[in-house]
C-alpha positions in Angstrom: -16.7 8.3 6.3 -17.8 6.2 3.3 -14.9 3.9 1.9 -14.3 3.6 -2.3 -16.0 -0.3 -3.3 -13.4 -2.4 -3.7 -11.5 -3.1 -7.0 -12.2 -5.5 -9.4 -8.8 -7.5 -10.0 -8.4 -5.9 -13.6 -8.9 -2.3 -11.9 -6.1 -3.4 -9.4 -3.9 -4.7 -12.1 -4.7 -1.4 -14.5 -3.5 1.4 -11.6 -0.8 -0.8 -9.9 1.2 -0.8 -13.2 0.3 2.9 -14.0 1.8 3.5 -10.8 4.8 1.3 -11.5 5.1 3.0 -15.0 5.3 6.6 -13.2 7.8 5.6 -10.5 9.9 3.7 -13.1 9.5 6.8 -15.2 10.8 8.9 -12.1 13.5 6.8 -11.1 15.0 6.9 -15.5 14.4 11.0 -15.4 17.0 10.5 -12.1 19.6 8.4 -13.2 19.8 10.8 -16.5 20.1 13.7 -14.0 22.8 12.0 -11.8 24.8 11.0 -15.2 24.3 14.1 -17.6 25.0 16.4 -14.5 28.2 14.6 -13.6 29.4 15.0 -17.4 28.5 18.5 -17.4 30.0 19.5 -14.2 33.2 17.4 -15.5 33.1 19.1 -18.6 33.2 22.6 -16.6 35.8 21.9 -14.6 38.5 20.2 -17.3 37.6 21.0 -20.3 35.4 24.5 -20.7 36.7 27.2 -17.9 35.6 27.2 -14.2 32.5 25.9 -13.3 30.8 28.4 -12.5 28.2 27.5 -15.4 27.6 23.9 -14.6 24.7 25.2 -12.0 22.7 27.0 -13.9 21.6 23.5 -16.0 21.6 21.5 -12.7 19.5 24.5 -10.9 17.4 23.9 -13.5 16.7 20.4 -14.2 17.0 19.9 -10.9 13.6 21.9 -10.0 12.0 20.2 -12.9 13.1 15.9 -11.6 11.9 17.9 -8.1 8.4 18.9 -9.6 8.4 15.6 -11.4 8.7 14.0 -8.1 6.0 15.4 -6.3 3.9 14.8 -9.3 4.9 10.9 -8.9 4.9 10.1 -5.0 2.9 13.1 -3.7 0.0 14.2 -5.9 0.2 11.2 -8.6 -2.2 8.0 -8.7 -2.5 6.2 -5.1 -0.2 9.2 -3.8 -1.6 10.0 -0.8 -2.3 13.7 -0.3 -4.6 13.3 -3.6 -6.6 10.4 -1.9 -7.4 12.5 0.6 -8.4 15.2 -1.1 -10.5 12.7 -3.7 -12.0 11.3 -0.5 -13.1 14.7 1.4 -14.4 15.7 -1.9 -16.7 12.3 -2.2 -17.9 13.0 1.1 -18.8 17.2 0.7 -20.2 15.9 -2.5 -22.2 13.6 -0.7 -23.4 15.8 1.9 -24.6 18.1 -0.4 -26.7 15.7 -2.3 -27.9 14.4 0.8 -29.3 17.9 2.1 -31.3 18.5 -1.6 -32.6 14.7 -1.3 -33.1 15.5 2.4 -36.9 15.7 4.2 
C-alpha cells in the first residue's frame, strides 16, 4: 500500500481550513435547527392549535442537517470512509497501469 506524498505547508493550511469551514458550517446549520425548531414547536403548542404540525418541518429539516452531517464528518474532505475509498482507488488504478506497463 503506497502512501499520498506528504503536504506542502500551504496544502496543509488550504484543506485544514476547508475542513474547519465545513464543520463550522455544520455546527451554524445545528444551532438554527435547535432554535427555529424550539420556536416552532412553542408556536404549536401556545399559540397555533396542537402540535401535531410542528413534526412535519422538524421531520424534514431534520433529514436534511442529518444528510448535511454525513456529507461533513463522513464523506466530506479528510472524512475517513472517502480516504479510503480515494486510497483503494489509487492503488486499483495503479495496478492496472502496472499490468499494461508490465513485461
Amino acid at each position: 500500500m503506497s502512501t499520498p506524498p506528504p503536504l506542502s505547508p500551504e496544502e496543509l493550511d488550504r484543506v485544514a481550513r476547508k475542513r474547519a469551514g465545513a464543520k463550522l458550517g455544520w455546527y451554524f446549520h445545528a444551532t438554527v435547527f435547535v432554535l427555529v425548531n424550539i420556536f416552532v414547536f412553542s408556536m404549536s403548542k401556545y399559540g397555533f392549535g396542537d402540535r401535531s404540525w410542528s413534526i412535519k418541518p422538524f421531520l424534514g429539516w431534520g433529514l436534511g442537517l442529518a444528510l448535511h452531517g454525513v456529507s461533513v464528518w463522513v464523506l466530506g474532505a479528510g472524512g475517513g470512509l472517502r480516504e479510503r475509498m480515494v486510497q483503494k482507488e489509487r492503488e486499483s488504478l495503479q495496478r492496472e497501469q502496472d499490468r499494461r506497463d508490465g513485461p
